[in-house]
CHARMM-style PDB file with segment names, atoms N, HN, CA, C and O in Angstrom:
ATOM      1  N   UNK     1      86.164 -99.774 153.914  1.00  0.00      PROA
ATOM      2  CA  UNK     1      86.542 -98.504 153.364  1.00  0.00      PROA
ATOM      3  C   UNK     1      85.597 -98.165 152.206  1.00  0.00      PROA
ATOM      4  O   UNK     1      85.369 -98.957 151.291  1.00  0.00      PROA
ATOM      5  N   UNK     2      85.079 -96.983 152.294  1.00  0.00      PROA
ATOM      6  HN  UNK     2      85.264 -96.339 153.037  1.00  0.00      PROA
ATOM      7  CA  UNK     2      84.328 -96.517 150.822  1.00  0.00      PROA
ATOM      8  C   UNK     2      84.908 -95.678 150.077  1.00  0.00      PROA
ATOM      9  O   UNK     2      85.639 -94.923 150.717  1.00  0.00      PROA
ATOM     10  N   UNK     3      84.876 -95.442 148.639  1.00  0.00      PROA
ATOM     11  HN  UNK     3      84.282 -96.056 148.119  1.00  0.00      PROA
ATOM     12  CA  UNK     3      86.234 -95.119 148.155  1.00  0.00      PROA
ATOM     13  C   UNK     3      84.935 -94.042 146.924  1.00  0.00      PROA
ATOM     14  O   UNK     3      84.001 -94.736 146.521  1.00  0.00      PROA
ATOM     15  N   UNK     4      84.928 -92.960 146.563  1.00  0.00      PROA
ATOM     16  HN  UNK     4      85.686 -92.396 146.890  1.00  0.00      PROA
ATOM     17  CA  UNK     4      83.985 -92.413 145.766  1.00  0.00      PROA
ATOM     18  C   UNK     4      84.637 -92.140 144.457  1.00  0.00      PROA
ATOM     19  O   UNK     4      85.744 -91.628 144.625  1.00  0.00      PROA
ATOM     20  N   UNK     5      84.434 -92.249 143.664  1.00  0.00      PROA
ATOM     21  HN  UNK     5      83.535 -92.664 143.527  1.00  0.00      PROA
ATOM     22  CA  UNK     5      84.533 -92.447 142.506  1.00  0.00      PROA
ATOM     23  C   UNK     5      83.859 -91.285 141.428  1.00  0.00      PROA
ATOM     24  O   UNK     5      82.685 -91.283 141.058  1.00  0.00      PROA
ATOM     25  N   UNK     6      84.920 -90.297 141.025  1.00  0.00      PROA
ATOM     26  HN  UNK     6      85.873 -90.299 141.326  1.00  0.00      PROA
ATOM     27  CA  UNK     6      84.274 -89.040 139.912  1.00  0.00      PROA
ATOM     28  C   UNK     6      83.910 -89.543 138.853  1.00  0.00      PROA
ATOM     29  O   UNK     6      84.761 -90.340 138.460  1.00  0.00      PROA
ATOM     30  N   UNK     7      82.935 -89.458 138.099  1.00  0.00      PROA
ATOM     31  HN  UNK     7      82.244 -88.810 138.419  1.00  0.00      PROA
ATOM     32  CA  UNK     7      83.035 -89.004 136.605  1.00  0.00      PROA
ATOM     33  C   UNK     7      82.049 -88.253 135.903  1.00  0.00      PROA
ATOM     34  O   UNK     7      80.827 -88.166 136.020  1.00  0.00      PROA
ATOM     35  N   UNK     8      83.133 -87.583 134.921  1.00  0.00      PROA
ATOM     36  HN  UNK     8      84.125 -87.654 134.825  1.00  0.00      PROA
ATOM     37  CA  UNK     8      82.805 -86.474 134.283  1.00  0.00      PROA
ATOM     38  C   UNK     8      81.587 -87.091 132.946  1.00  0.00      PROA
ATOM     39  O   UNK     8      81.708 -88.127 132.291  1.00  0.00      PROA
ATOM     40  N   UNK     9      80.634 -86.221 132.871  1.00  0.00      PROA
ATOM     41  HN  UNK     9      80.536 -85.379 133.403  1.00  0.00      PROA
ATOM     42  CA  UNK     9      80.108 -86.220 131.725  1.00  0.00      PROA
ATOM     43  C   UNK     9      79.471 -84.234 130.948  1.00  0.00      PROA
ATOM     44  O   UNK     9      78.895 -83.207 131.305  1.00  0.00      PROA
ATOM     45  N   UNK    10      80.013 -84.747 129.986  1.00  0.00      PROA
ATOM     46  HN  UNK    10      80.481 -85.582 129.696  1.00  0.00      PROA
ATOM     47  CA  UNK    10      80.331 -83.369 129.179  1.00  0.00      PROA
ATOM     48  C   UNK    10      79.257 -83.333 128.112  1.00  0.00      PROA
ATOM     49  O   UNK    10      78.640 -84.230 127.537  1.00  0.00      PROA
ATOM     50  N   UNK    11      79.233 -82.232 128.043  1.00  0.00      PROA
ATOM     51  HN  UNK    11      79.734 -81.504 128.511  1.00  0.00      PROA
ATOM     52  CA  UNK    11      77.986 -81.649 126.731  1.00  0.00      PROA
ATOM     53  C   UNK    11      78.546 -80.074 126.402  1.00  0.00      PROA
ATOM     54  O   UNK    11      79.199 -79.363 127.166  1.00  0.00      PROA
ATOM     55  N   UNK    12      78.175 -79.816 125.289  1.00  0.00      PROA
ATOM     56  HN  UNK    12      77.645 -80.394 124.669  1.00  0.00      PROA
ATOM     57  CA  UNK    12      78.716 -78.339 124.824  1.00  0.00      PROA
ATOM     58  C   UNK    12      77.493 -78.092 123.761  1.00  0.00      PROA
ATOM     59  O   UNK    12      76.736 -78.963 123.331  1.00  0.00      PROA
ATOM     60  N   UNK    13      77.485 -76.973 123.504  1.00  0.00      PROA
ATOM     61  HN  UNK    13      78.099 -76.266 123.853  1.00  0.00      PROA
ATOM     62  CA  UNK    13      76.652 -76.196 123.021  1.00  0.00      PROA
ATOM     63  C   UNK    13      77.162 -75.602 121.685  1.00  0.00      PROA
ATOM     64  O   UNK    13      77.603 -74.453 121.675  1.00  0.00      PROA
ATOM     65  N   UNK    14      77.109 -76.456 120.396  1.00  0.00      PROA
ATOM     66  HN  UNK    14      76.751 -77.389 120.404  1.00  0.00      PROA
ATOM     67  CA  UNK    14      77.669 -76.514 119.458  1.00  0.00      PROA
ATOM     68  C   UNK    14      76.494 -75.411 118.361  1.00  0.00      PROA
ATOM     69  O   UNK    14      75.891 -75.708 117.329  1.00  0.00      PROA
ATOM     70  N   UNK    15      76.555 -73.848 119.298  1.00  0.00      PROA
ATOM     71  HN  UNK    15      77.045 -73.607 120.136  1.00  0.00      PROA
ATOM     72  CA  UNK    15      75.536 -72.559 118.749  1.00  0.00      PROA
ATOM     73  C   UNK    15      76.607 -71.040 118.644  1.00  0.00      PROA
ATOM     74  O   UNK    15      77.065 -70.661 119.722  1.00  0.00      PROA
ATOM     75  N   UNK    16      76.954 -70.271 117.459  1.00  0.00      PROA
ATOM     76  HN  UNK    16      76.583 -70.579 116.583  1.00  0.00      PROA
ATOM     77  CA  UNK    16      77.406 -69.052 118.073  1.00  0.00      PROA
ATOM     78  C   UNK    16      76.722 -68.432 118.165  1.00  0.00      PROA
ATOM     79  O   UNK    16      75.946 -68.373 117.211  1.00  0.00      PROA
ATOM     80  N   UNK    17      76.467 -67.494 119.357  1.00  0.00      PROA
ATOM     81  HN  UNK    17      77.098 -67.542 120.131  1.00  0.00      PROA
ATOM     82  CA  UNK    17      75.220 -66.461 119.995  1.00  0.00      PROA
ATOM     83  C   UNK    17      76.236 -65.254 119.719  1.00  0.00      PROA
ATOM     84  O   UNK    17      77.428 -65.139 120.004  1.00  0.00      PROA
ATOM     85  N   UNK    18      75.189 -64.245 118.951  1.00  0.00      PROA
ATOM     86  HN  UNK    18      74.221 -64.338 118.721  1.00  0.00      PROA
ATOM     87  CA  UNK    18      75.575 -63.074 119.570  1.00  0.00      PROA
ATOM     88  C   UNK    18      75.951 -62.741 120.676  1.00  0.00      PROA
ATOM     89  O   UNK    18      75.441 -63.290 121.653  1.00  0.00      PROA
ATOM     90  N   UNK    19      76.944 -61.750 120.843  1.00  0.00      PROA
ATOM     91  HN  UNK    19      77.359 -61.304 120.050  1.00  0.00      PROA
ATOM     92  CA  UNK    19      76.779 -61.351 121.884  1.00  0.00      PROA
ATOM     93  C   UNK    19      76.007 -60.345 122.917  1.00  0.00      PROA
ATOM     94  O   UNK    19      76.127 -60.157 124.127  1.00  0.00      PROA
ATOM     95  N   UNK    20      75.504 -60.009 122.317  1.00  0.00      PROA
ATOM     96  HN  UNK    20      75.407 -60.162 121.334  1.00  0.00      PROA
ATOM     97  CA  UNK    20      73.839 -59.389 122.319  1.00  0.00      PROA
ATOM     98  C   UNK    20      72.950 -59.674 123.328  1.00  0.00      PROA
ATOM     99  O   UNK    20      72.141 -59.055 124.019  1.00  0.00      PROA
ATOM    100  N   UNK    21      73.472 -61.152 123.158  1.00  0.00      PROA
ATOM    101  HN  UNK    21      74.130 -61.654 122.596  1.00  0.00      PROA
ATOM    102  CA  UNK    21      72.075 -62.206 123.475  1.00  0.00      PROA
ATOM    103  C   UNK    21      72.619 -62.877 124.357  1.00  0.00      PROA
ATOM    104  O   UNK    21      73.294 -63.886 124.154  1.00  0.00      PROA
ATOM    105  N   UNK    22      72.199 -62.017 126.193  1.00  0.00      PROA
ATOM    106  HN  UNK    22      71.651 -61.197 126.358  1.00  0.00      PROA
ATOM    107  CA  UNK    22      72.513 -62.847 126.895  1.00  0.00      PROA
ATOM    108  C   UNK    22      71.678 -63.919 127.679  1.00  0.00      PROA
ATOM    109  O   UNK    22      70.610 -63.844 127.073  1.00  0.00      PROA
ATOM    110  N   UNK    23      71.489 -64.931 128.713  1.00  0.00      PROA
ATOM    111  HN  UNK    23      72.357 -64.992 129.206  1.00  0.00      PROA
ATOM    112  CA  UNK    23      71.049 -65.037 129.358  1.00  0.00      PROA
ATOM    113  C   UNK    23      71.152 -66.985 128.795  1.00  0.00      PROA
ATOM    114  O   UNK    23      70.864 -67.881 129.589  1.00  0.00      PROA
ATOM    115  N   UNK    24      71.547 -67.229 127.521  1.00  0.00      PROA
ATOM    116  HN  UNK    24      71.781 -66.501 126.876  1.00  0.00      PROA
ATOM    117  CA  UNK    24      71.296 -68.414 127.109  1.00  0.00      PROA
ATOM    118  C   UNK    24      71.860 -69.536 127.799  1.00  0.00      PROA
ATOM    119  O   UNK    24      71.361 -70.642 127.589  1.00  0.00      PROA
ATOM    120  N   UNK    25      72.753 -69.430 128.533  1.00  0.00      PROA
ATOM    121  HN  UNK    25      73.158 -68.532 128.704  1.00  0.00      PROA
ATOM    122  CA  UNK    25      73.581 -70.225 129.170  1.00  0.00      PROA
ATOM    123  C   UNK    25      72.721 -70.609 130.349  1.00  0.00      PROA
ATOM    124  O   UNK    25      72.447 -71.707 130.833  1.00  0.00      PROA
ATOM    125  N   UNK    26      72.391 -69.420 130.655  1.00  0.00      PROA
ATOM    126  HN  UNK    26      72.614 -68.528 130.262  1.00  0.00      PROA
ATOM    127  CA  UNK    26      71.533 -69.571 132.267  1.00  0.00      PROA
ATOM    128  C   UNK    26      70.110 -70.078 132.337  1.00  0.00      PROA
ATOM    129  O   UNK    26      69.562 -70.618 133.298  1.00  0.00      PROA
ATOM    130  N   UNK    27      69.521 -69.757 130.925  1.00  0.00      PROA
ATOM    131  HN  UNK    27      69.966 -69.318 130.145  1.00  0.00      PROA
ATOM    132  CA  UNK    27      68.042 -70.859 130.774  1.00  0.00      PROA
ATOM    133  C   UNK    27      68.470 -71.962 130.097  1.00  0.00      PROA
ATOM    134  O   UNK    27      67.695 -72.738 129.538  1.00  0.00      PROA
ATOM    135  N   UNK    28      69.973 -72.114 130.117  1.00  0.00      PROA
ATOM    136  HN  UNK    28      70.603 -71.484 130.571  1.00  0.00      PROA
ATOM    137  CA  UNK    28      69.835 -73.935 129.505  1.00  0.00      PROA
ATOM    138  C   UNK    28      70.247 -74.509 130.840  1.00  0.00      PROA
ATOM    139  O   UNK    28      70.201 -75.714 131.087  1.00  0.00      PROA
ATOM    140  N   UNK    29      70.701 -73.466 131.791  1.00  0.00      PROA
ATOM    141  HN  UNK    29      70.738 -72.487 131.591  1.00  0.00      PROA
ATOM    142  CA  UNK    29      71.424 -74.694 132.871  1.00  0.00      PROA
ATOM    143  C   UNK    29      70.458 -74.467 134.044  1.00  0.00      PROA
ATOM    144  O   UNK    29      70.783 -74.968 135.120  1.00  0.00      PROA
ATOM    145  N   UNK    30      69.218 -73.718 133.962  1.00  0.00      PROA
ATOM    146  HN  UNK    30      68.954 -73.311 133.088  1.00  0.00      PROA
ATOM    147  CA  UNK    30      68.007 -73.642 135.188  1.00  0.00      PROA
ATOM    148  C   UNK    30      67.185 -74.298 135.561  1.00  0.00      PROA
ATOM    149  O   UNK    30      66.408 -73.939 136.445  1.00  0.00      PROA
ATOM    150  N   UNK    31      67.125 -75.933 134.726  1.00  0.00      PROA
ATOM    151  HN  UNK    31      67.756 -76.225 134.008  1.00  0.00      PROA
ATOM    152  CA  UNK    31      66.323 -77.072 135.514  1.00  0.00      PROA
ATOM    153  C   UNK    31      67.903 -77.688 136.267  1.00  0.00      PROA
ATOM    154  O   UNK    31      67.538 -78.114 137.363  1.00  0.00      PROA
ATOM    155  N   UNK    32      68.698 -77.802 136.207  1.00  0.00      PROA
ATOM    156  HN  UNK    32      68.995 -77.456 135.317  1.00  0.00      PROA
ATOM    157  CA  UNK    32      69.971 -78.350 136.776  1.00  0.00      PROA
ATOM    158  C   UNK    32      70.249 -77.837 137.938  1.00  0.00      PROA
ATOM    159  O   UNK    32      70.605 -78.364 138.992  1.00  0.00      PROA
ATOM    160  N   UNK    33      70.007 -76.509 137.574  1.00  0.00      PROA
ATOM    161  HN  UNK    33      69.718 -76.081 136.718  1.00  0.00      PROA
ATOM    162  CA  UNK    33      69.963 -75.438 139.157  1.00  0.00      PROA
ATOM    163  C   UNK    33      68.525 -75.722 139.933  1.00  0.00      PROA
ATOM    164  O   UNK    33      68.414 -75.748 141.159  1.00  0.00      PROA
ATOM    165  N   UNK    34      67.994 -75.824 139.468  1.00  0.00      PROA
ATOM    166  HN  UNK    34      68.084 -75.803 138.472  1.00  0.00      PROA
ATOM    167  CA  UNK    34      66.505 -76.114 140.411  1.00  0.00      PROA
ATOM    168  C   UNK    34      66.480 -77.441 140.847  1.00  0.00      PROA
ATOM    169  O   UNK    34      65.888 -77.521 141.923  1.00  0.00      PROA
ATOM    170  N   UNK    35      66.977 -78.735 140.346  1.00  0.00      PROA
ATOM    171  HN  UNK    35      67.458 -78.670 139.471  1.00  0.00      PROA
ATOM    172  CA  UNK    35      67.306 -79.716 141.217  1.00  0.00      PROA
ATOM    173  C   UNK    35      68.486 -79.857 141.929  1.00  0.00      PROA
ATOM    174  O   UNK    35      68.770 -80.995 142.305  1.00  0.00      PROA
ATOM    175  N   UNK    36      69.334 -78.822 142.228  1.00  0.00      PROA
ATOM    176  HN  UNK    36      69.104 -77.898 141.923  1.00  0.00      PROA
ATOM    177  CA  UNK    36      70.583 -78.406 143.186  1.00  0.00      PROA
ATOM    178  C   UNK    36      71.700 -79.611 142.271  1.00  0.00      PROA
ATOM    179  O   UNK    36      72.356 -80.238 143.103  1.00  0.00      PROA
ATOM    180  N   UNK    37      71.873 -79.833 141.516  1.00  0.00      PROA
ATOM    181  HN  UNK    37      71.340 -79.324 140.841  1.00  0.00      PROA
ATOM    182  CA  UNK    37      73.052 -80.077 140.626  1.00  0.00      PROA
ATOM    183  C   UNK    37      73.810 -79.441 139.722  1.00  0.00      PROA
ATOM    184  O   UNK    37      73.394 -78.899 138.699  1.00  0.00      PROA
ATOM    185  N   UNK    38      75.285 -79.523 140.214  1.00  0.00      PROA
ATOM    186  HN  UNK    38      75.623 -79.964 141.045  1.00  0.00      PROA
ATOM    187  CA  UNK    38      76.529 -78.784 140.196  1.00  0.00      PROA
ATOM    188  C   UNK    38      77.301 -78.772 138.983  1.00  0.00      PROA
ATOM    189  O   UNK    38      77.776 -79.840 138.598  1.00  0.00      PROA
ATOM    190  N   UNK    39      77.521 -77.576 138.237  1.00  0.00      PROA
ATOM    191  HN  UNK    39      77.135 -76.708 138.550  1.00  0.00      PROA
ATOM    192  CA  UNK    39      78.041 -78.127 137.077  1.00  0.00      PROA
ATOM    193  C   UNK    39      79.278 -77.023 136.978  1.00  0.00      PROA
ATOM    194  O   UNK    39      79.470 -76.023 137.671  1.00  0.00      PROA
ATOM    195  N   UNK    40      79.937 -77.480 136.031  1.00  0.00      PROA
ATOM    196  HN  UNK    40      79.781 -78.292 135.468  1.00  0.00      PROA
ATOM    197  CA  UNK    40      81.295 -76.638 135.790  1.00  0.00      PROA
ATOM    198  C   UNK    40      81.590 -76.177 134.131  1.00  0.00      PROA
ATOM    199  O   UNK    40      82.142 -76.835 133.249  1.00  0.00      PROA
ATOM    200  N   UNK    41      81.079 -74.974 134.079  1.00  0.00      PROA
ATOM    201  HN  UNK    41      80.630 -74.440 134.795  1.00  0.00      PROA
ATOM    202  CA  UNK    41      81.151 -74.467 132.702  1.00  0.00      PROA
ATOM    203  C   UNK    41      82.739 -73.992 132.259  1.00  0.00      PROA
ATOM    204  O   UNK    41      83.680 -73.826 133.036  1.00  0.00      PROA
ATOM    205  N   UNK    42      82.743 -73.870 131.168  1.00  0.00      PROA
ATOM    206  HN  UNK    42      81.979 -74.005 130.538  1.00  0.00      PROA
ATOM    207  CA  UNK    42      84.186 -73.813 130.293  1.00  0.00      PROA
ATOM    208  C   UNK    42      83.633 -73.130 128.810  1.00  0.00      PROA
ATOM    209  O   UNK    42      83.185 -73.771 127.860  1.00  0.00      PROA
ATOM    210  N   UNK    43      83.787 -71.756 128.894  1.00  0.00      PROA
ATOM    211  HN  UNK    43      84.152 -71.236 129.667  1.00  0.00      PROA
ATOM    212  CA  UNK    43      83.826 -70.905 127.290  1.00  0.00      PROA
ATOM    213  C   UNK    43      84.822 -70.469 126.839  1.00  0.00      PROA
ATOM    214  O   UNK    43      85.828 -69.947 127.320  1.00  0.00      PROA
ATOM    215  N   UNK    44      84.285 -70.861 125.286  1.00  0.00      PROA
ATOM    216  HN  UNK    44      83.468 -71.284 124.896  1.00  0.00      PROA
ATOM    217  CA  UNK    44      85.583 -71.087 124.670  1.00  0.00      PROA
ATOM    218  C   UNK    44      84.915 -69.766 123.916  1.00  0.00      PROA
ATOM    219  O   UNK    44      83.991 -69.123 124.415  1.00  0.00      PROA
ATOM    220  N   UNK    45      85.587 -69.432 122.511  1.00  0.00      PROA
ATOM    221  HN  UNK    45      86.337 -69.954 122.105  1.00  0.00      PROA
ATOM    222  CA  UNK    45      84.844 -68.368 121.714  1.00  0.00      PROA
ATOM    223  C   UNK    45      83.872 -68.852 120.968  1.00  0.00      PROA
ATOM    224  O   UNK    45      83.186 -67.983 120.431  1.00  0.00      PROA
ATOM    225  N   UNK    46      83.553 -70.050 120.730  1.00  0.00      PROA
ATOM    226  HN  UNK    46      84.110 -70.757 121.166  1.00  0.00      PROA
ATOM    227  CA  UNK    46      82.728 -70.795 119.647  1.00  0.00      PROA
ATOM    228  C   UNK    46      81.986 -71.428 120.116  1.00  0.00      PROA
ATOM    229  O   UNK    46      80.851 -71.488 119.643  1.00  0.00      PROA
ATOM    230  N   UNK    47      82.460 -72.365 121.578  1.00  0.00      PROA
ATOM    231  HN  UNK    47      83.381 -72.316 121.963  1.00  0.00      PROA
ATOM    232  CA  UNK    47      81.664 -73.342 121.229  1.00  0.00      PROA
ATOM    233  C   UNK    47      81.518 -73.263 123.900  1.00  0.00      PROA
ATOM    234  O   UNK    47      82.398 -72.701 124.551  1.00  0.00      PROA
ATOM    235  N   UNK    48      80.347 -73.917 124.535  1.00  0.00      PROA
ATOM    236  HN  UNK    48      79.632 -74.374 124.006  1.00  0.00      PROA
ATOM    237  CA  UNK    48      80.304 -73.778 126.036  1.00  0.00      PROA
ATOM    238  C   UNK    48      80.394 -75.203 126.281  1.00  0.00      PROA
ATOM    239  O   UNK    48      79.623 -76.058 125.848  1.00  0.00      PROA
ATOM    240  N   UNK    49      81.238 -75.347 126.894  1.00  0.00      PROA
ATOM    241  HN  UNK    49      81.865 -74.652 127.247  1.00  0.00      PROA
ATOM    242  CA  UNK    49      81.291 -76.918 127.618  1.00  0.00      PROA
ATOM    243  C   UNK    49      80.408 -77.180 128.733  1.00  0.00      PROA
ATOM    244  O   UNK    49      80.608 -76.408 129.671  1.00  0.00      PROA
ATOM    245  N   UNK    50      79.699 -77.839 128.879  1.00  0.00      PROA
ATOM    246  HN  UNK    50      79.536 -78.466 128.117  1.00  0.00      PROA
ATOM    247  CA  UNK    50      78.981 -78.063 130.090  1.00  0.00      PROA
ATOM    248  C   UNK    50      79.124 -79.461 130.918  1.00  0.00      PROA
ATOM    249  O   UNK    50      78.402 -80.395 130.567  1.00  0.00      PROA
ATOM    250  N   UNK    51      80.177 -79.668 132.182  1.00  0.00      PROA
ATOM    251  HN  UNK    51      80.763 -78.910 132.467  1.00  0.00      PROA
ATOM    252  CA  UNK    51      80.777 -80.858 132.779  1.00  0.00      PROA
ATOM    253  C   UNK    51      79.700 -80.817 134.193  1.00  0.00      PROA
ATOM    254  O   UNK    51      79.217 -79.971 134.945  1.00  0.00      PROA
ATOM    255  N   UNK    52      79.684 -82.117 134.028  1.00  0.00      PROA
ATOM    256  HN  UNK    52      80.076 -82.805 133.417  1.00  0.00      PROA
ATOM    257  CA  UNK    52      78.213 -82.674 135.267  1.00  0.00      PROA
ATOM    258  C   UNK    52      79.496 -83.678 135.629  1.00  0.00      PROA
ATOM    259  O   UNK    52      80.375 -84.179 134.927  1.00  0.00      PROA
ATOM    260  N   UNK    53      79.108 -83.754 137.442  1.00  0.00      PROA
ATOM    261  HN  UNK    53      78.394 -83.347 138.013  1.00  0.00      PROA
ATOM    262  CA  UNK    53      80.208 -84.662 138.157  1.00  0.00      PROA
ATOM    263  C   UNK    53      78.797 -85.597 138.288  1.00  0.00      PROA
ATOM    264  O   UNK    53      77.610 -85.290 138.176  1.00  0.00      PROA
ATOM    265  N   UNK    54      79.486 -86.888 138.580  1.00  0.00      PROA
ATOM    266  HN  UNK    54      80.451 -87.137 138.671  1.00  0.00      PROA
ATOM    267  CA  UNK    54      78.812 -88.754 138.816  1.00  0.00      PROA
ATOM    268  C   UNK    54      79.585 -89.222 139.795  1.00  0.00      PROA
ATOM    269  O   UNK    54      80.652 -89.785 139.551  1.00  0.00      PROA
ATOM    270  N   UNK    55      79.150 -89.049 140.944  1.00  0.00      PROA
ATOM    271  HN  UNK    55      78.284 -88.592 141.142  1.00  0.00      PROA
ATOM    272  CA  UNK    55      79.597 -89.672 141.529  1.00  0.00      PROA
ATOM    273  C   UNK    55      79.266 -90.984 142.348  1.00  0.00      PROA
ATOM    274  O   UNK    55      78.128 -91.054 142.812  1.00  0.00      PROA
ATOM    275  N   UNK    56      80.286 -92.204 142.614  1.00  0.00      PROA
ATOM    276  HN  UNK    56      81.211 -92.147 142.237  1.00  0.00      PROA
ATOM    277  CA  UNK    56      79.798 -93.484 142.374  1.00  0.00      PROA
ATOM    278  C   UNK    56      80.348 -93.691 143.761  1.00  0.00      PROA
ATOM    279  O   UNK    56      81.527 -93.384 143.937  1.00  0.00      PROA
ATOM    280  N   UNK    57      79.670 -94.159 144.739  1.00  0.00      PROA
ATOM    281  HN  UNK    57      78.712 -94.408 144.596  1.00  0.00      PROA
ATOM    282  CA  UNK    57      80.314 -94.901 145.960  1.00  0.00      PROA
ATOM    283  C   UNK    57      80.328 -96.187 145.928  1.00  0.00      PROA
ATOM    284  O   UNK    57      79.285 -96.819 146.094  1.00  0.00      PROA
ATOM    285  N   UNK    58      81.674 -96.873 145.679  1.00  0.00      PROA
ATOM    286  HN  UNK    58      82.522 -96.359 145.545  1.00  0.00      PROA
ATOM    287  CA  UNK    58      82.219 -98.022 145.905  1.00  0.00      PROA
ATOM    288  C   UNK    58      82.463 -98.272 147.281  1.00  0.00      PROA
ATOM    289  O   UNK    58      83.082 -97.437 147.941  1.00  0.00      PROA
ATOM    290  N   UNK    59      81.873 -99.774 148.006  1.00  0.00      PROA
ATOM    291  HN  UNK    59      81.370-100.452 147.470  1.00  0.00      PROA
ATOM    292  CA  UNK    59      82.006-100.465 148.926  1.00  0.00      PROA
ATOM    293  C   UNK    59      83.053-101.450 149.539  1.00  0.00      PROA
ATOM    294  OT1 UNK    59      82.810-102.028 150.599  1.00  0.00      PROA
TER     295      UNK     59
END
C-alpha cells in the first residue's frame, strides 16, 4: 500500500501595499507558476499567506 503524505509549508508577505499597486502577488508567485507548482493563497488586510503542498510517498 502507498499512503501520500501532505505537508504544508507557509510563507507570508510581512509588506502593506497600496492598493494602487497591483500585480505584486503575481510577480512574487511567477517562478512557482513557471515550474507548474501549486500554491494556495490566503489575504488577510495586512499581511498574504503563501501555502506550498509536500508531498511525501510512503511505501
Amino acid at each position: 500500500m502507498h499512503i501520500i503524505r501532505k505537508l504544508f509549508k507557509a510563507f507570508y508577505i510581512d509588506e502593506i501595499f497600496d492598493f494602487s499597486q497591483s500585480g505584486i502577488l503575481f510577480e512574487i508567485l511567477r517562478p512557482l507558476k513557471e515550474e507548474c507548482i501549486s500554491v494556495l493563497v490566503v489575504s488577510a488586510y495586512e499581511r498574504d499567506y503563501i501555502l506550498l503542498i509536500k508531498m511525501i510517498l510512503i511505501k
